[in-house]
py3Dmol code that shows the C-alpha trace and the ligand (Angstrom):
import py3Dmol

protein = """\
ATOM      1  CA  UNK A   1     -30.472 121.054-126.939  1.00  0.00           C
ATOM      2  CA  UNK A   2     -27.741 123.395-125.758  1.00  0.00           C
ATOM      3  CA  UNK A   3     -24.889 120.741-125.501  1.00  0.00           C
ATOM      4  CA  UNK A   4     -25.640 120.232-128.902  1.00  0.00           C
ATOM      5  CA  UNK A   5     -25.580 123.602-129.824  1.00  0.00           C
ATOM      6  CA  UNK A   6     -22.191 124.214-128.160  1.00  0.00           C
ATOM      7  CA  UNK A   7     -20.277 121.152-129.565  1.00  0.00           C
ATOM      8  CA  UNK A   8     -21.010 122.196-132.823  1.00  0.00           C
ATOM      9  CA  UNK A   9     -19.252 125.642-132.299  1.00  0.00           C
ATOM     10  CA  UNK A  10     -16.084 123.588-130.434  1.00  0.00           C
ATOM     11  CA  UNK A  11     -16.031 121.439-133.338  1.00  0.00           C
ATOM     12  CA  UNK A  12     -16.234 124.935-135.830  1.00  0.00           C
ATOM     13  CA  UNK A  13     -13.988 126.410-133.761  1.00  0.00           C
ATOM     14  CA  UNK A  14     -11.055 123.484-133.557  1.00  0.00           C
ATOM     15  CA  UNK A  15     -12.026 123.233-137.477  1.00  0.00           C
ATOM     16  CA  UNK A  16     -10.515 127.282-138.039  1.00  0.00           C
ATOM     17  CA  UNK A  17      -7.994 127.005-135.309  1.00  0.00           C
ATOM     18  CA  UNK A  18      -5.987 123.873-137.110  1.00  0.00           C
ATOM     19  CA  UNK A  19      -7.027 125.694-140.265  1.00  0.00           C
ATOM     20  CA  UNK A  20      -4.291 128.660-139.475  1.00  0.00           C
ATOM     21  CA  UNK A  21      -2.238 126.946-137.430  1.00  0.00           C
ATOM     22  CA  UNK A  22      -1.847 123.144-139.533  1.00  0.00           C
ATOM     23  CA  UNK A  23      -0.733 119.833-137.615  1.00  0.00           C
ATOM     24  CA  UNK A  24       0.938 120.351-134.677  1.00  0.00           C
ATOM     25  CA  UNK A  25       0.463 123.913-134.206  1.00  0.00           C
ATOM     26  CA  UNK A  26       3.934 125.141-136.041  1.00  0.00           C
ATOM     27  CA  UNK A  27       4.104 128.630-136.593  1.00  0.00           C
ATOM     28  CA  UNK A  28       6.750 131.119-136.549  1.00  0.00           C
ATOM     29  CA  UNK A  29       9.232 130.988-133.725  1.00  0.00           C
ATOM     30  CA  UNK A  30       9.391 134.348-132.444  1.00  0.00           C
ATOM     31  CA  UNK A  31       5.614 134.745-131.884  1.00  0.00           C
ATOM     32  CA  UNK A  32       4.526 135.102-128.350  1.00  0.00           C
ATOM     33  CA  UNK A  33       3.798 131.735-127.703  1.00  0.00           C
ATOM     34  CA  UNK A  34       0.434 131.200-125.083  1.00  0.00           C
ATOM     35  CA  UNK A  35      -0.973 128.075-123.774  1.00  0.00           C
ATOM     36  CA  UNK A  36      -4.457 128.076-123.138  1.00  0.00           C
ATOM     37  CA  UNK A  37      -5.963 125.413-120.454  1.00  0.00           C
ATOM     38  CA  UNK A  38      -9.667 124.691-120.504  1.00  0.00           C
ATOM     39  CA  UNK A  39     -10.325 122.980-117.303  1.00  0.00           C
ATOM     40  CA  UNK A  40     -12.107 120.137-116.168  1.00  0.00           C
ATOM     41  CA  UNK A  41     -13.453 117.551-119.431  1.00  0.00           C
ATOM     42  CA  UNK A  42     -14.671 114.194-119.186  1.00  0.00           C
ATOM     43  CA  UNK A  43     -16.484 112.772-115.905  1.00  0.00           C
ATOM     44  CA  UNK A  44     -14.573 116.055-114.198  1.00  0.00           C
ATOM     45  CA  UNK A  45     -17.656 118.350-115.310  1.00  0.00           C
ATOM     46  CA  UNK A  46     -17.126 121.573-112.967  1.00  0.00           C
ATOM     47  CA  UNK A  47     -19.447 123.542-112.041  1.00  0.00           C
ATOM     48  CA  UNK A  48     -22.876 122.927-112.888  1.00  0.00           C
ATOM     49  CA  UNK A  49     -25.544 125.287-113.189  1.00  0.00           C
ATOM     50  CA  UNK A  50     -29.014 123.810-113.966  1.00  0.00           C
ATOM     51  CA  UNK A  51     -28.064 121.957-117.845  1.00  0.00           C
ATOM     52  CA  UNK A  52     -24.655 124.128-118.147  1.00  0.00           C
ATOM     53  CA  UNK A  53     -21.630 122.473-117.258  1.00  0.00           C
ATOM     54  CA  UNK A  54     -18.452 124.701-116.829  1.00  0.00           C
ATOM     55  CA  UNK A  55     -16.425 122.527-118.816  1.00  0.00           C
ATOM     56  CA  UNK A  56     -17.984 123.068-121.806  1.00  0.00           C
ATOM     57  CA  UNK A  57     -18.691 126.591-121.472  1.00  0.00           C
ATOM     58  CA  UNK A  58     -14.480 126.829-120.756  1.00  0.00           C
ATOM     59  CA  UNK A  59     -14.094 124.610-123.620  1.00  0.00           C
ATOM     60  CA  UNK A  60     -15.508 126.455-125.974  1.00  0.00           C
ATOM     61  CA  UNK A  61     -14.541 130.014-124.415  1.00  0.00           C
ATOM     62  CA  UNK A  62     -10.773 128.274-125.144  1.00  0.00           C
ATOM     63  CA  UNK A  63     -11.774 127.818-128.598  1.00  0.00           C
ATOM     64  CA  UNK A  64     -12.904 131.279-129.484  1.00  0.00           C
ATOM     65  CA  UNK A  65      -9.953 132.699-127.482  1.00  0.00           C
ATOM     66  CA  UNK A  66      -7.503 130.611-129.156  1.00  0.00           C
ATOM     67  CA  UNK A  67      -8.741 131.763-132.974  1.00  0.00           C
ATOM     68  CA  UNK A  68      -8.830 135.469-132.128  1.00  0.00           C
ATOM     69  CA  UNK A  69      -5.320 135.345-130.443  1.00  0.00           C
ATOM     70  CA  UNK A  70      -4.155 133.038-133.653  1.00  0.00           C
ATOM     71  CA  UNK A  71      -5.742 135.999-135.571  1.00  0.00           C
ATOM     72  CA  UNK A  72      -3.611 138.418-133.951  1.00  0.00           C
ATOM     73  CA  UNK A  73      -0.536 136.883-134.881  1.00  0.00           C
ATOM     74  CA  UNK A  74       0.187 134.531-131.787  1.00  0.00           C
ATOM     75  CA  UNK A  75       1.195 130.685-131.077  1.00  0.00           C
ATOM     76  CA  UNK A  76      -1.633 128.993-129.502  1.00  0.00           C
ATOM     77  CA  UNK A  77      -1.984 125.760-128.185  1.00  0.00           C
ATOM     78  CA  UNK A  78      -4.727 123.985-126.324  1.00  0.00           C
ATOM     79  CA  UNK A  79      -3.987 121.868-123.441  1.00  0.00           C
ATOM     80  CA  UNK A  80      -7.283 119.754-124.103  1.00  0.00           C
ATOM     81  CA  UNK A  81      -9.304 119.967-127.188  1.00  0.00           C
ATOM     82  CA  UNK A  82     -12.528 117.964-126.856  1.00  0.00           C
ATOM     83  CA  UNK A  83     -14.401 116.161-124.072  1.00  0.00           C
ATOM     84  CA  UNK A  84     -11.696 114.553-121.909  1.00  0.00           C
ATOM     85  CA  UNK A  85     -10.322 115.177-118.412  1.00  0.00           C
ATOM     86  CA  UNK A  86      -6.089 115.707-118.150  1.00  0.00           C
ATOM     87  CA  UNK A  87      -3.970 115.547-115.173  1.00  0.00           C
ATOM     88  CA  UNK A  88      -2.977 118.857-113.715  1.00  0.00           C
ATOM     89  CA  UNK A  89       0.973 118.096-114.160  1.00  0.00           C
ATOM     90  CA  UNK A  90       0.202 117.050-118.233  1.00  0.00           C
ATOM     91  CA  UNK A  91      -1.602 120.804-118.285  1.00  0.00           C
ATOM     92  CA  UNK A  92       1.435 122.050-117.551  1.00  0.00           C
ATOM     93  CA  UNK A  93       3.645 120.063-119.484  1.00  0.00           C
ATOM     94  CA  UNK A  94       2.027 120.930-122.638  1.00  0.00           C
ATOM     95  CA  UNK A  95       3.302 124.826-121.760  1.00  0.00           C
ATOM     96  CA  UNK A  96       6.504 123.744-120.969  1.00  0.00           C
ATOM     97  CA  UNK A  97       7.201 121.776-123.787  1.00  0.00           C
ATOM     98  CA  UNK A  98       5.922 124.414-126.184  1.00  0.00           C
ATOM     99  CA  UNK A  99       8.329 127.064-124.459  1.00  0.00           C
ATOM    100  CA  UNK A 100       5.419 129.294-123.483  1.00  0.00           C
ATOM    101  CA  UNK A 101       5.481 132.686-122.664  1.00  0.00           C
ATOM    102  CA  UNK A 102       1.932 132.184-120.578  1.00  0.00           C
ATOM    103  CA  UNK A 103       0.048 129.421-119.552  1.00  0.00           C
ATOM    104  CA  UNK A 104      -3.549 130.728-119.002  1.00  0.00           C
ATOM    105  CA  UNK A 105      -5.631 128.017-116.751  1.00  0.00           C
ATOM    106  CA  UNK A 106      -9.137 128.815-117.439  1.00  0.00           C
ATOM    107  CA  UNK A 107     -12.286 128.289-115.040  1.00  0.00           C
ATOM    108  CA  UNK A 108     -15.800 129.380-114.029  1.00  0.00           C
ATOM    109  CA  UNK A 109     -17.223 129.302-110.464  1.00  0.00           C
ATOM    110  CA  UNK A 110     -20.747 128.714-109.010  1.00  0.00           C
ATOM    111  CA  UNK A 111     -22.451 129.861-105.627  1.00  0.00           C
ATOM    112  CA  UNK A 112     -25.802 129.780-104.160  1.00  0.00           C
ATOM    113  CA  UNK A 113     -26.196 134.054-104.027  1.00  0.00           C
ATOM    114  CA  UNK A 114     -26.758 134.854-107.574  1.00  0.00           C
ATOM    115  CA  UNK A 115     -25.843 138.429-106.642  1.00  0.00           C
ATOM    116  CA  UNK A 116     -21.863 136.975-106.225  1.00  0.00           C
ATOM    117  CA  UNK A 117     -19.726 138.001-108.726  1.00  0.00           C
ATOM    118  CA  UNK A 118     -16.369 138.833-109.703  1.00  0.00           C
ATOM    119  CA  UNK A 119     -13.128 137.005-111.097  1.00  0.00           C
ATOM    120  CA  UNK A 120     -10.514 135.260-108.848  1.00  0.00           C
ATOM    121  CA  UNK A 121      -6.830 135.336-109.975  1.00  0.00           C
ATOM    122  CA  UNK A 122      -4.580 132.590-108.754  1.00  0.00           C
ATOM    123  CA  UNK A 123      -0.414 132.988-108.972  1.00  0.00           C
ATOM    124  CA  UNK A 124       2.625 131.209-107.142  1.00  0.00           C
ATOM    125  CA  UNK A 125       3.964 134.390-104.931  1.00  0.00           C
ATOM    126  CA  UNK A 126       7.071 133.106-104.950  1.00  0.00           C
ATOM    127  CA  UNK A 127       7.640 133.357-108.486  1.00  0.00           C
ATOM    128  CA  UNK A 128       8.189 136.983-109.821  1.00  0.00           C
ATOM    129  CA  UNK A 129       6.931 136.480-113.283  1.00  0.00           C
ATOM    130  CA  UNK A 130       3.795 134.597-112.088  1.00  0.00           C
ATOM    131  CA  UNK A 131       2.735 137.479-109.846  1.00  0.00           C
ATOM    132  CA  UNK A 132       3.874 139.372-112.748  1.00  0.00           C
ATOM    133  CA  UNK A 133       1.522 138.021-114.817  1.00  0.00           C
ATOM    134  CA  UNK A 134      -1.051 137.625-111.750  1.00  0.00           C
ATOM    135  CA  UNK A 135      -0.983 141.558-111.452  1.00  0.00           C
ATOM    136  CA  UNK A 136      -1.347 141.965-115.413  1.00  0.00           C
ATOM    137  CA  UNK A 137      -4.216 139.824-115.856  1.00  0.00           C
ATOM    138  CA  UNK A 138      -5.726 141.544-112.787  1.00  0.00           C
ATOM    139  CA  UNK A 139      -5.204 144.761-114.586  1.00  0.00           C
ATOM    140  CA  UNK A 140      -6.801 143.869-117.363  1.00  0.00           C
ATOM    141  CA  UNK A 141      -9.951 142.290-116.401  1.00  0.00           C
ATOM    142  CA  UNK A 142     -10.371 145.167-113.973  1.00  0.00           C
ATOM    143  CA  UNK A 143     -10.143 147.694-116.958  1.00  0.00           C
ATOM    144  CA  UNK A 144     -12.883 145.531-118.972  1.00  0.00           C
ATOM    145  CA  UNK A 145     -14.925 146.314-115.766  1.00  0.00           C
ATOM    146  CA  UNK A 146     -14.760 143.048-114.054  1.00  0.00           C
ATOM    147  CA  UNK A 147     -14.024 143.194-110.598  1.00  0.00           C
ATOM    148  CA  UNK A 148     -11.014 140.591-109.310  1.00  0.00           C
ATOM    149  CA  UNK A 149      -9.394 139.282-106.608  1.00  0.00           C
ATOM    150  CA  UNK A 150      -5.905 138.011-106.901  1.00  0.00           C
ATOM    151  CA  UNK A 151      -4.601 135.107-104.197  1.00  0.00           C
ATOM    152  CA  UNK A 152      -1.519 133.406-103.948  1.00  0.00           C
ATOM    153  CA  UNK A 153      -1.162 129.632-103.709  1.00  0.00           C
ATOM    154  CA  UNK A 154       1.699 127.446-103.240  1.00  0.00           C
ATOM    155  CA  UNK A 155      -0.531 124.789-105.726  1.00  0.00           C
ATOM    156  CA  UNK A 156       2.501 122.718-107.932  1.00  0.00           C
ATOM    157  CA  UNK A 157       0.494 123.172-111.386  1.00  0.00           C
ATOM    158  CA  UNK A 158       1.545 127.004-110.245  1.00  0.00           C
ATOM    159  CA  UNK A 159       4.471 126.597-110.063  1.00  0.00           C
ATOM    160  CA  UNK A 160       6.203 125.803-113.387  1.00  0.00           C
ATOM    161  CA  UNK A 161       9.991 127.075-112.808  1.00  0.00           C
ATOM    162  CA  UNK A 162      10.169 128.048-117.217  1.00  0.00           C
ATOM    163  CA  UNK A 163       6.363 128.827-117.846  1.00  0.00           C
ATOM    164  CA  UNK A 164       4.375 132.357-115.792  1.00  0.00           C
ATOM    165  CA  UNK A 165       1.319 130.861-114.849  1.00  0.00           C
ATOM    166  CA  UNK A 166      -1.534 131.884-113.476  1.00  0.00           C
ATOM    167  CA  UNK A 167      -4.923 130.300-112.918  1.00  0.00           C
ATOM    168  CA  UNK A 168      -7.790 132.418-113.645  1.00  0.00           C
ATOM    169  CA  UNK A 169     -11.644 132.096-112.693  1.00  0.00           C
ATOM    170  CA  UNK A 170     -13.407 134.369-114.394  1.00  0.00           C
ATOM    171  CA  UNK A 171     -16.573 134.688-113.539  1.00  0.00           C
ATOM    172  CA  UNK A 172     -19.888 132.696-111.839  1.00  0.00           C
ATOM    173  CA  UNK A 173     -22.373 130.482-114.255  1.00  0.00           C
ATOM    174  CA  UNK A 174     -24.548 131.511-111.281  1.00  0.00           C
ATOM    175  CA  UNK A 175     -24.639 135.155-112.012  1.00  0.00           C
ATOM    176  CA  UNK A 176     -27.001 136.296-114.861  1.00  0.00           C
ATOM    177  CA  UNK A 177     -24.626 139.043-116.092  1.00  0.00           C
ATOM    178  CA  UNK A 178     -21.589 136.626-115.745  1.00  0.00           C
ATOM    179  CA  UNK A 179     -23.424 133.742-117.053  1.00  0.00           C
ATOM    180  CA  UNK A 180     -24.156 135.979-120.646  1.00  0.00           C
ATOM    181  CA  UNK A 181     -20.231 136.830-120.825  1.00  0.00           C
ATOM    182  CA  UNK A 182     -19.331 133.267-120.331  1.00  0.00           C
ATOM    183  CA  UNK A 183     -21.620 132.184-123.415  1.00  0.00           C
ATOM    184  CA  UNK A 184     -20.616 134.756-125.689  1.00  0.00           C
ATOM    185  CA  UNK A 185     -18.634 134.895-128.418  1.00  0.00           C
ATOM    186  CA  UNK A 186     -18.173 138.673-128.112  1.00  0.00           C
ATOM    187  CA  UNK A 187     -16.963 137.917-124.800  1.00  0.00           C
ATOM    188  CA  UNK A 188     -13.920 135.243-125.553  1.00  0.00           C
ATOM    189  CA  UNK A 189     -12.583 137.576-128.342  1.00  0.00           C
ATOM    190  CA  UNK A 190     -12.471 140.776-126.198  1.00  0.00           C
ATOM    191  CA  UNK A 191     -10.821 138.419-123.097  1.00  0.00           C
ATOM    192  CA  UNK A 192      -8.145 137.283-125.719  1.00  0.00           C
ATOM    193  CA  UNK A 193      -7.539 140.847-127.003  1.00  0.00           C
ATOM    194  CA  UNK A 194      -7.227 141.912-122.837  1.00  0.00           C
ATOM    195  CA  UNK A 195      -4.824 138.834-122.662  1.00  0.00           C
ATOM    196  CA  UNK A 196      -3.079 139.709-125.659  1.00  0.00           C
ATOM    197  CA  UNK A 197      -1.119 142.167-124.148  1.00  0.00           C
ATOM    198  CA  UNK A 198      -0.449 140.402-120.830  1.00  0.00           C
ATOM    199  CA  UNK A 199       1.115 137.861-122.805  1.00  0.00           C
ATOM    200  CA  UNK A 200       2.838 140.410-124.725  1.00  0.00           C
ATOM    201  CA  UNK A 201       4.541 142.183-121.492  1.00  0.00           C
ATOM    202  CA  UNK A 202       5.273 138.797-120.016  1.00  0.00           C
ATOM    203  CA  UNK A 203       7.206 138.216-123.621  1.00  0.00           C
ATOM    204  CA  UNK A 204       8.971 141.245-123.793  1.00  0.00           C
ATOM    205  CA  UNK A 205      10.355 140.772-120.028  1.00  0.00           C
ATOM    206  CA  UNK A 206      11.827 137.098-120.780  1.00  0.00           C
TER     207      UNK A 206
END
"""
ligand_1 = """\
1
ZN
Zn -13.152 124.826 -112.550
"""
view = py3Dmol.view(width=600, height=400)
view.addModel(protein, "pdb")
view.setStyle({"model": 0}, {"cartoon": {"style": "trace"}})
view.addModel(ligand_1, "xyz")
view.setStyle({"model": 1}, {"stick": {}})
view.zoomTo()
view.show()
């Protein structure tokens, strides 16, 4: 069965990430420090598309993002790391309290029109280093040939006054092509590597 399938790669996956980093996540202190949000968990499924629930898919696209940035030399933590749902202000505290430099909130969409595609970027306006790091992520999906739209919302989990955040949903479980990224390993590493150097601008501007 495919939930099967996929809970043995989280479980692989939080095996190498607490691997490098140990209990608690320490690392060095002047890494770039990102937070990485898998939404949904628990009876707050997402989007599902036929047997594929989005958050698993996020889940475990958080996983294999989190190794390959803790591969590259960063401070990653995980906002959820199994099968559980969290409150949208504890999402945010767990970037705050680690000092982030990004908090990435991760999701996938659905739609009836297979044909719809695309990522959506969402940022608080009124914050210049969440637009900041709206208009990087942009950037950088649109160079790995994704086409996005970035909108503004005055949403609180947004709107962290020490942490750029930015919500990102980046693709549809309803389009084939999207679908494939969303399940591949491939996929999550070259997203990290593209939000490698967001995170990396947003550091060297704080
Ligand atoms: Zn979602």
């Amino acid at each position: 069965m495919r939930i099967k399938r996929s809970s043995r790669c989280v479980l692989t996956a939080v095996a190498l990430v607490g691997a490098i980093l140990g209990p608690g996540g320490v690392s060095a202190q002047d890494r770039p420090i990102v937070v990485i949000d898998a939404g949904h968990g628990g009876d707050e499924a997402g989007v599902v598309h036929g047997d594929i629930l989005e958050k698993d898919v996020i889940l475990r696209l958080a996983f294999n993002m989190a190794a390959e940035f803790v591969r590259n030399g960063f401070d990653v933590r995980l906002t959820r790391t199994g099968d559980y749902a969290l409150a949208w202000d504890d999402r945010r505290a767990v970037a705050e309290e680690a000092g982030a430099d990004l908090l990435l909130m991760l999701h996938a969409m659905g739609k009836d029109d297979p044909a719809i595609h695309g990522a959506e970027v969402y940022f608080f306006e009124e914050d210049a280093e969440s637009s900041m790091a709206a208009r990087l992520t942009g950037e950088a999906l649109e160079a790995g040939g994704t086409t996005v739209t970035s909108i503004p919302k005055p949403w609180p989990f947004l709107q962290s006054p020490t942490v750029p955040t930015v919500m990102i949903e980046l693709g549809h479980l309803s389009n084939p092509l999207e679908l494939r990224s969303l399940m591949s390993d491939d996929y999550h590493r070259q997203l990290a590597r593209a939000l490698m150097e967001v995170t990396e601008a947003l550091t060297g501007d704080r």
